[in-house]
C-alpha positions in Angstrom: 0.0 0.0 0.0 1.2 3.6 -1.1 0.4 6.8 1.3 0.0 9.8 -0.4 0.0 12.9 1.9 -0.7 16.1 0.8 -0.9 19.6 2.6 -3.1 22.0 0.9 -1.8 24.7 -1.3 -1.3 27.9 -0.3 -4.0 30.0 1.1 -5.1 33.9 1.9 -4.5 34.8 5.1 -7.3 34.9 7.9 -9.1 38.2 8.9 -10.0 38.8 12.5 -13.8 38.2 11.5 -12.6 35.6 8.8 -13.9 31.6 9.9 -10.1 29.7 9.1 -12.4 26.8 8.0 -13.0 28.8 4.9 -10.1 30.9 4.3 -9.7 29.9 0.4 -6.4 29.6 -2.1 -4.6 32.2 -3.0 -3.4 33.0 -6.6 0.3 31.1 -5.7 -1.6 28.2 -4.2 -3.8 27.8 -7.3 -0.2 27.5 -9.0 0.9 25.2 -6.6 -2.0 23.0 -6.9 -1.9 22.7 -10.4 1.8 22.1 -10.9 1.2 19.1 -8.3 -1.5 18.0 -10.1 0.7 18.1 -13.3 3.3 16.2 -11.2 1.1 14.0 -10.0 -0.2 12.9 -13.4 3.2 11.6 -14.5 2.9 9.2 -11.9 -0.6 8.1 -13.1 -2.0 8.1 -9.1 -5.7 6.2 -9.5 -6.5 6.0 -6.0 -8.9 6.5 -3.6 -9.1 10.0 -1.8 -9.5 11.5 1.7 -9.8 15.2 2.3 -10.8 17.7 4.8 -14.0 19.4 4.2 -11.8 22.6 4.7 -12.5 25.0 1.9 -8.7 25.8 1.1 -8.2 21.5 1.5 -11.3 21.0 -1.2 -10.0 23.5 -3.5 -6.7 21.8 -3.7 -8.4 18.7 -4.6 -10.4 20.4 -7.3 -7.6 21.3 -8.9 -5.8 18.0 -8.8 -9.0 16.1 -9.9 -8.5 17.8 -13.2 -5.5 16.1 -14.2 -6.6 13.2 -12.2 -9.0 10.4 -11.9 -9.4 9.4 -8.3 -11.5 6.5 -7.8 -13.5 7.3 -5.1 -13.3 10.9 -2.8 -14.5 11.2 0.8 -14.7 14.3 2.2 -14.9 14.7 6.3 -14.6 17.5 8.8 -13.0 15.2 10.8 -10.2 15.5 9.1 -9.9 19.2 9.6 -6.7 20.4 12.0 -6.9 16.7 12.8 -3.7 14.6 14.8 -1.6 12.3 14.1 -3.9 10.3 16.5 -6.9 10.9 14.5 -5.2 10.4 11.1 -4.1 6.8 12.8 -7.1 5.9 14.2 -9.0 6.2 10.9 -6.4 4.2 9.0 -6.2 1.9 11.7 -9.8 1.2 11.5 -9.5 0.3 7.5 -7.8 -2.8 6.3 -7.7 -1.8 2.8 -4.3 -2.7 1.6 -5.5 -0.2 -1.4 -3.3 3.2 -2.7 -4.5 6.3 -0.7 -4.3 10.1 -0.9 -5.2 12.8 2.1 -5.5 16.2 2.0 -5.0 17.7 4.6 -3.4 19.9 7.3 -0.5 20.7 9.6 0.5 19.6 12.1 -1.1 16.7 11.8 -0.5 16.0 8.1 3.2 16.4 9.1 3.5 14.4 12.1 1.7 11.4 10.3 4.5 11.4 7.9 7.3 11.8 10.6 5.7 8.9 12.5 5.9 6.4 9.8 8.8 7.6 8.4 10.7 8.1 11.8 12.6 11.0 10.0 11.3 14.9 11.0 8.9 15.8 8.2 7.6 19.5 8.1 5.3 19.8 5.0 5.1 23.0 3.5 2.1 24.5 1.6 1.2 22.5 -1.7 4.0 19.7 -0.8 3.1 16.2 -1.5 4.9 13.1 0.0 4.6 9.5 -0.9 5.1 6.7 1.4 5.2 2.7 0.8 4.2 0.1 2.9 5.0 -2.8 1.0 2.5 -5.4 1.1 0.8 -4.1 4.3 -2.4 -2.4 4.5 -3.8 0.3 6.3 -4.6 -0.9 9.4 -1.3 -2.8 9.6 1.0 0.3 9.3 3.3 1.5 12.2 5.9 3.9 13.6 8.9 3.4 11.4 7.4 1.2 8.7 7.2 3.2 5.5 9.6 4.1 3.0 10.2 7.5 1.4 9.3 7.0 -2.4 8.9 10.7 -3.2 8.6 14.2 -2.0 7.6 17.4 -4.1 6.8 21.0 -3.9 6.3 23.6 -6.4 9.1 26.5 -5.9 7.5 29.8 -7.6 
């Protein structure tokens, strides 16, 4: 099983009466988004997708969907400014052994790949980072047990 984690592009910063849960993508992250998508596409990813119901998280999606066909796409506010913990405890409950991509947030987006690559991961806005399991599926993975396969951001 492949991991595909992905923080969201670049977004517009928050007022002081702005909701964060639907600040949107700025013009660079719109870039950002579809140079990954671009990128993403010479690796022909068909795979199932998790993403936050965060406006600047589905907007990134949008965007790679275009040069993309994802199987299936679930959307969930759990996933919003989630953990680590509750990035594990969802994969944990699926024993899929199936490719995955998540949209998502820091920190947690960041400290689920540091966890199961047991190297310090920050990921930046837009960055993607792929992760194999081997032959093990989702809720078989742990601290330690996956292996770098690719990293990527768009520098503009």
């Amino acid at each position: 099983m492949k991991l595909h984690l992905i923080r969201h592009a670049k977004t517009e910063q928050a007022s002081f009466n702005e909701n964060d849960f639907n600040r949107r993508l700025m013009e660079r992250g719109i870039l950002q988004a579809k140079a990954l998508g671009d990128y993403m596409k010479n690796y022909a990813i068909n795979c199932e997708v998790w993403c936050s119901e965060a406006t600047r998280t589905k907007e990134t999606l949008a965007i790679l969907a275009q040069k993309n066909a994802f199987k299936k796409i679930s959307f969930s506010s759990e996933l919003y400014l989630c953990s680590k913990r509750t990035f594990l405890e969802l994969l944990w409950k699926d024993s899929s052994d199936k490719d995955l991509i998540i949209v998502g947030h820091n920190f947690g987006i960041s400290d689920l790949a540091t966890y199961f690559l047991g190297e310090d991961i920050e990921l930046r806005t837009g960055e993607y980072i792929g992760i194999d399991f081997g032959d093990y599926a989702r809720n078989e993975t742990s601290n330690g047990l996956g292996k770098r396969i690719d990293r990527w951001r768009f520098e503009n």
